[in-house]
C-alpha positions in Angstrom: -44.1 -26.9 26.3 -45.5 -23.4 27.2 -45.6 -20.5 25.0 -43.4 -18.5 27.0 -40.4 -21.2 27.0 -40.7 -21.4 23.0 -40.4 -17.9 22.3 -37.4 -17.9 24.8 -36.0 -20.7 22.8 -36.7 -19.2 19.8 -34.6 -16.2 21.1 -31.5 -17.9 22.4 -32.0 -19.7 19.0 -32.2 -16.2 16.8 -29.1 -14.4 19.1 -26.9 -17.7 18.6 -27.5 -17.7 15.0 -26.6 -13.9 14.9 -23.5 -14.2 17.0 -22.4 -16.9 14.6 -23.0 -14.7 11.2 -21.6 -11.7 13.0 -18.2 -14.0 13.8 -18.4 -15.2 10.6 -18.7 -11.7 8.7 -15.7 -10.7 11.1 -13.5 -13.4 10.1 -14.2 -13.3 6.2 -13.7 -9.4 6.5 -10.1 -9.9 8.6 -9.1 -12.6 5.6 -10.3 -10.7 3.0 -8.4 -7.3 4.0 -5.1 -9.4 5.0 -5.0 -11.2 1.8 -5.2 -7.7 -0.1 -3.0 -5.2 2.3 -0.8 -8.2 3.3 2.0 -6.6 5.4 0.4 -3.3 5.6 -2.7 -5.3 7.5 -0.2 -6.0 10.2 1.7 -2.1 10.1 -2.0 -0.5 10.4 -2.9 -2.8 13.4 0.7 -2.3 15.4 0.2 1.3 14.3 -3.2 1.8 15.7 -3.1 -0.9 18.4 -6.3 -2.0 17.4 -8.0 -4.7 15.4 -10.8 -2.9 14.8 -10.0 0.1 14.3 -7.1 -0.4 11.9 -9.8 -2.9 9.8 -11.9 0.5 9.4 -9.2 2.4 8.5 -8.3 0.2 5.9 -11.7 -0.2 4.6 -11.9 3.8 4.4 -8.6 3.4 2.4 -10.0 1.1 0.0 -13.5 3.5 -0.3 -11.4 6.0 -0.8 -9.8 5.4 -3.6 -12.2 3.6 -5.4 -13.4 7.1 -5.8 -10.1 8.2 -7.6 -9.7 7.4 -11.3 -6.5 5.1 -11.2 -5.2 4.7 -15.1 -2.9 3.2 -16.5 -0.2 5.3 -18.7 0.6 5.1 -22.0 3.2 2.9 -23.4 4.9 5.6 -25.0 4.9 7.5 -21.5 6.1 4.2 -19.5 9.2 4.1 -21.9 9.7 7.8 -21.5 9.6 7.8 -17.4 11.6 4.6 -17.6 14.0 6.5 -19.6 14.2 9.2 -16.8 14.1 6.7 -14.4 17.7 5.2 -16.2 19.2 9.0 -16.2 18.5 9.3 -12.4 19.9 6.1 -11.7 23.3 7.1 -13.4 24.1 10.3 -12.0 23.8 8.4 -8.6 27.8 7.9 -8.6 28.2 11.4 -9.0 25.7 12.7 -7.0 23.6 10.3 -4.4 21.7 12.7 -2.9 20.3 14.8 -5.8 19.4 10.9 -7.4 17.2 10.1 -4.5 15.6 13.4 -4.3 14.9 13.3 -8.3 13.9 9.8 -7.8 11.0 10.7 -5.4 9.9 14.0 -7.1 9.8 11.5 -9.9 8.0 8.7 -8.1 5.7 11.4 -7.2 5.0 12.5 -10.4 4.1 8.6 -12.0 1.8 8.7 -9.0 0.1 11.4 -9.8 0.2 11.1 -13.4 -1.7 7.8 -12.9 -4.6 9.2 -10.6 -3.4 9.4 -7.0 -4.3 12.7 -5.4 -0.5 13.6 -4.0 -2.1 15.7 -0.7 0.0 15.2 2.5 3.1 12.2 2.4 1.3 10.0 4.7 -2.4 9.7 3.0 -0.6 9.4 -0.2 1.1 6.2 1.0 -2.4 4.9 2.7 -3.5 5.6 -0.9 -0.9 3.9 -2.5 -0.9 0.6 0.2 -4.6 -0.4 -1.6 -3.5 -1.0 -5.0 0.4 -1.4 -3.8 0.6 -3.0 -0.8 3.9 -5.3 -1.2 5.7 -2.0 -1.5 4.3 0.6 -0.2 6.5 0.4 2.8 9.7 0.8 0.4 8.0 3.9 -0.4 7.9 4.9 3.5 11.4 3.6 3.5 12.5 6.2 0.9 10.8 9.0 2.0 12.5 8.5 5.5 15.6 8.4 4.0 14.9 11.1 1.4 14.1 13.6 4.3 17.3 13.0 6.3 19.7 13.9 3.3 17.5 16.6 3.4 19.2 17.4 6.1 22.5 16.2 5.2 22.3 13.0 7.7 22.1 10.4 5.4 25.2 8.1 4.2 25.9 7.0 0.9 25.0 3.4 1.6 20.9 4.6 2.8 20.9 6.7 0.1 21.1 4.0 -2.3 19.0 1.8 -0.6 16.4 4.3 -1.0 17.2 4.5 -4.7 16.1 0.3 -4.7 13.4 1.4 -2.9 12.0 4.3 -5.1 13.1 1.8 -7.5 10.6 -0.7 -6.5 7.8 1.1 -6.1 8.6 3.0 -9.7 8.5 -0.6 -11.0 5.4 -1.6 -9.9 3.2 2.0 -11.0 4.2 1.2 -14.6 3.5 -2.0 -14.4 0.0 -2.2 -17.4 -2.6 -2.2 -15.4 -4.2 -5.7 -16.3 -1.2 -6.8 -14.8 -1.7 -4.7 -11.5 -5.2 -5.9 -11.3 -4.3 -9.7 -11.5 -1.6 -9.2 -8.9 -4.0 -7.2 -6.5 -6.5 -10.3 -7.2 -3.6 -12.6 -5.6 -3.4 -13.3 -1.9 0.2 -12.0 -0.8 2.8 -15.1 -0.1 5.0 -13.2 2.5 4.0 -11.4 5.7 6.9 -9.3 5.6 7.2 -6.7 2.9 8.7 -7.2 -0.2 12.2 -5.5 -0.2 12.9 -4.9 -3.4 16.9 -5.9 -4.2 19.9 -4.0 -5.0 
Protein backbone atom coordinates (compact mmCIF):
# COMPACT_ATOMS: atom_id res chain seq x y z
CA UNK A 1 0.00 0.00 0.00
CA UNK A 2 1.44 3.48 -0.95
CA UNK A 3 1.89 6.29 1.33
CA UNK A 4 -0.45 8.48 -0.40
CA UNK A 5 -3.57 5.86 -0.05
CA UNK A 6 -2.78 5.44 3.86
CA UNK A 7 -2.82 8.98 4.68
CA UNK A 8 -6.10 9.09 2.58
CA UNK A 9 -7.40 6.30 4.71
CA UNK A 10 -6.22 7.67 7.64
CA UNK A 11 -8.38 10.80 6.71
CA UNK A 12 -11.73 9.18 5.71
CA UNK A 13 -10.86 7.32 8.97
CA UNK A 14 -10.23 10.71 11.29
CA UNK A 15 -13.52 12.69 9.40
CA UNK A 16 -15.78 9.37 10.13
CA UNK A 17 -14.70 9.31 13.63
CA UNK A 18 -15.44 13.11 13.94
CA UNK A 19 -18.79 12.97 12.20
CA UNK A 20 -19.71 10.23 14.62
CA UNK A 21 -18.63 12.25 18.03
CA UNK A 22 -20.11 15.34 16.46
CA UNK A 23 -23.65 13.19 16.07
CA UNK A 24 -23.14 11.90 19.14
CA UNK A 25 -22.44 15.31 21.10
CA UNK A 26 -25.73 16.48 19.20
CA UNK A 27 -27.83 13.79 20.31
CA UNK A 28 -26.68 13.69 24.10
CA UNK A 29 -27.08 17.63 24.00
CA UNK A 30 -30.97 17.31 22.39
CA UNK A 31 -31.63 14.52 25.40
CA UNK A 32 -30.09 16.35 27.87
CA UNK A 33 -31.98 19.82 27.18
CA UNK A 34 -35.38 17.84 26.60
CA UNK A 35 -35.19 15.87 29.71
CA UNK A 36 -34.58 19.37 31.70
CA UNK A 37 -37.05 21.96 29.69
CA UNK A 38 -39.47 19.05 28.82
CA UNK A 39 -42.43 20.84 27.20
CA UNK A 40 -40.80 24.10 26.86
CA UNK A 41 -37.95 22.09 24.49
CA UNK A 42 -40.80 21.52 22.17
CA UNK A 43 -42.61 25.44 22.55
CA UNK A 44 -38.95 27.01 21.92
CA UNK A 45 -38.42 24.74 18.68
CA UNK A 46 -42.28 25.35 17.26
CA UNK A 47 -41.52 28.89 18.38
CA UNK A 48 -38.30 29.35 16.56
CA UNK A 49 -38.83 26.78 13.76
CA UNK A 50 -35.58 25.54 14.38
CA UNK A 51 -33.73 22.80 16.02
CA UNK A 52 -30.78 24.52 16.35
CA UNK A 53 -31.48 27.47 17.05
CA UNK A 54 -34.05 27.00 19.75
CA UNK A 55 -31.20 24.37 21.41
CA UNK A 56 -28.93 27.71 21.67
CA UNK A 57 -31.48 29.60 22.91
CA UNK A 58 -32.09 27.33 25.52
CA UNK A 59 -28.51 26.78 26.41
CA UNK A 60 -28.19 30.78 26.64
CA UNK A 61 -31.25 30.39 29.04
CA UNK A 62 -29.62 28.06 31.19
CA UNK A 63 -26.01 30.33 31.15
CA UNK A 64 -28.00 32.85 31.93
CA UNK A 65 -29.21 32.17 34.89
CA UNK A 66 -26.72 30.25 36.41
CA UNK A 67 -25.37 33.77 36.69
CA UNK A 68 -28.30 34.83 38.95
CA UNK A 69 -28.26 34.00 42.64
CA UNK A 70 -31.55 31.71 42.92
CA UNK A 71 -32.39 31.30 46.93
CA UNK A 72 -34.50 29.80 48.53
CA UNK A 73 -36.85 31.91 51.16
CA UNK A 74 -37.25 31.64 54.44
CA UNK A 75 -39.71 29.44 56.12
CA UNK A 76 -41.15 32.09 58.01
CA UNK A 77 -41.52 34.09 54.57
CA UNK A 78 -43.05 30.90 52.64
CA UNK A 79 -45.76 30.82 55.40
CA UNK A 80 -46.22 34.56 55.22
CA UNK A 81 -46.62 34.63 51.16
CA UNK A 82 -48.66 31.56 51.54
CA UNK A 83 -50.82 33.44 53.85
CA UNK A 84 -51.25 36.25 51.17
CA UNK A 85 -51.55 33.80 48.70
CA UNK A 86 -54.87 32.34 50.88
CA UNK A 87 -56.27 36.14 51.17
CA UNK A 88 -56.11 36.57 47.39
CA UNK A 89 -57.64 33.46 46.77
CA UNK A 90 -60.75 34.48 48.88
CA UNK A 91 -61.62 37.68 47.70
CA UNK A 92 -61.83 35.93 44.28
CA UNK A 93 -65.83 35.48 44.74
CA UNK A 94 -66.10 38.98 45.24
CA UNK A 95 -63.79 40.27 42.98
CA UNK A 96 -62.07 37.95 40.05
CA UNK A 97 -60.31 40.32 38.47
CA UNK A 98 -58.50 42.34 41.22
CA UNK A 99 -57.57 38.31 42.60
CA UNK A 100 -55.73 37.60 39.34
CA UNK A 101 -54.13 40.86 39.07
CA UNK A 102 -52.88 40.59 42.91
CA UNK A 103 -52.06 37.06 42.18
CA UNK A 104 -49.48 38.00 39.55
CA UNK A 105 -48.10 41.16 41.18
CA UNK A 106 -47.68 38.64 43.83
CA UNK A 107 -46.20 35.87 41.79
CA UNK A 108 -43.94 38.54 40.60
CA UNK A 109 -42.89 39.44 43.80
CA UNK A 110 -41.91 35.53 45.10
CA UNK A 111 -39.99 35.65 41.82
CA UNK A 112 -38.08 38.23 42.46
CA UNK A 113 -37.69 37.86 46.11
CA UNK A 114 -36.01 34.51 45.27
CA UNK A 115 -33.37 35.92 42.67
CA UNK A 116 -35.08 36.26 39.27
CA UNK A 117 -34.25 39.60 37.59
CA UNK A 118 -38.14 40.62 36.75
CA UNK A 119 -36.92 42.82 33.31
CA UNK A 120 -39.40 42.45 30.43
CA UNK A 121 -42.55 39.49 30.77
CA UNK A 122 -41.15 37.32 28.22
CA UNK A 123 -37.27 36.87 29.50
CA UNK A 124 -38.71 36.51 32.89
CA UNK A 125 -40.64 33.49 31.82
CA UNK A 126 -37.35 32.12 29.60
CA UNK A 127 -35.82 32.64 33.03
CA UNK A 128 -38.25 30.97 34.90
CA UNK A 129 -38.70 27.73 32.13
CA UNK A 130 -34.78 26.64 33.43
CA UNK A 131 -35.48 25.92 36.93
CA UNK A 132 -39.51 25.71 36.25
CA UNK A 133 -40.12 24.22 33.24
CA UNK A 134 -43.42 21.99 33.99
CA UNK A 135 -45.11 25.28 34.66
CA UNK A 136 -43.80 27.87 33.17
CA UNK A 137 -46.34 27.83 30.48
CA UNK A 138 -49.18 28.22 33.35
CA UNK A 139 -47.30 31.28 34.02
CA UNK A 140 -47.73 32.42 30.12
CA UNK A 141 -51.26 31.21 30.49
CA UNK A 142 -51.88 33.71 33.31
CA UNK A 143 -50.27 36.52 32.07
CA UNK A 144 -52.39 36.16 28.85
CA UNK A 145 -55.27 36.07 30.66
CA UNK A 146 -54.24 38.71 33.26
CA UNK A 147 -53.69 41.32 30.34
CA UNK A 148 -57.15 40.80 28.73
CA UNK A 149 -59.05 41.68 32.11
CA UNK A 150 -56.83 44.38 31.82
CA UNK A 151 -58.86 45.23 29.35
CA UNK A 152 -62.04 44.15 30.59
CA UNK A 153 -62.31 41.01 28.00
CA UNK A 154 -61.86 38.33 30.19
CA UNK A 155 -64.81 36.07 31.74
CA UNK A 156 -65.12 34.86 35.04
CA UNK A 157 -64.44 31.27 34.16
CA UNK A 158 -60.52 32.44 32.43
CA UNK A 159 -60.09 34.41 35.22
CA UNK A 160 -60.11 31.64 37.57
CA UNK A 161 -58.26 29.50 35.46
CA UNK A 162 -55.57 31.85 35.60
CA UNK A 163 -55.87 31.93 39.38
CA UNK A 164 -54.94 27.74 39.14
CA UNK A 165 -52.48 28.89 37.04
CA UNK A 166 -50.68 31.67 39.15
CA UNK A 167 -51.58 29.04 41.64
CA UNK A 168 -49.28 26.52 40.22
CA UNK A 169 -46.50 28.30 39.53
CA UNK A 170 -46.81 30.10 43.28
CA UNK A 171 -46.60 26.44 44.44
CA UNK A 172 -43.69 25.37 42.89
CA UNK A 173 -41.26 28.88 43.86
CA UNK A 174 -41.86 28.04 47.45
CA UNK A 175 -41.29 24.81 47.08
CA UNK A 176 -37.44 24.45 49.69
CA UNK A 177 -35.08 24.45 47.32
CA UNK A 178 -33.56 20.82 47.88
CA UNK A 179 -36.72 19.90 46.76
CA UNK A 180 -36.56 22.08 43.49
CA UNK A 181 -33.14 20.77 42.83
CA UNK A 182 -34.09 16.96 43.07
CA UNK A 183 -37.13 17.63 40.79
CA UNK A 184 -34.94 19.65 38.23
CA UNK A 185 -32.48 16.50 38.49
CA UNK A 186 -35.63 14.30 37.14
CA UNK A 187 -36.31 13.78 33.50
CA UNK A 188 -40.02 15.20 32.94
CA UNK A 189 -42.74 12.16 32.43
CA UNK A 190 -45.28 14.21 30.22
CA UNK A 191 -44.62 16.10 26.94
CA UNK A 192 -47.41 18.22 27.51
CA UNK A 193 -47.29 20.74 30.31
CA UNK A 194 -48.40 20.23 33.61
CA UNK A 195 -51.84 21.98 34.01
CA UNK A 196 -52.11 22.52 37.34
CA UNK A 197 -55.99 21.62 38.60
CA UNK A 198 -58.83 23.50 39.80
Amino acid sequence: MNTELLIILVLIAVAVLAAAAWYYYRRTTSQRLKERFGPEYDQTVRQLQDRQRAEAELKAREKRVQQYEIVPLPPAERSRYRETWLAIQGRFVDSPKTAVLEANELVEEVMQRCGYPMTNFEQSAADLSVDHPRVVENYRAAYRIAERSRRSAADTEELRQALVYYRALFDELLEDRETAVNTRKRPLRSSGSRRARA
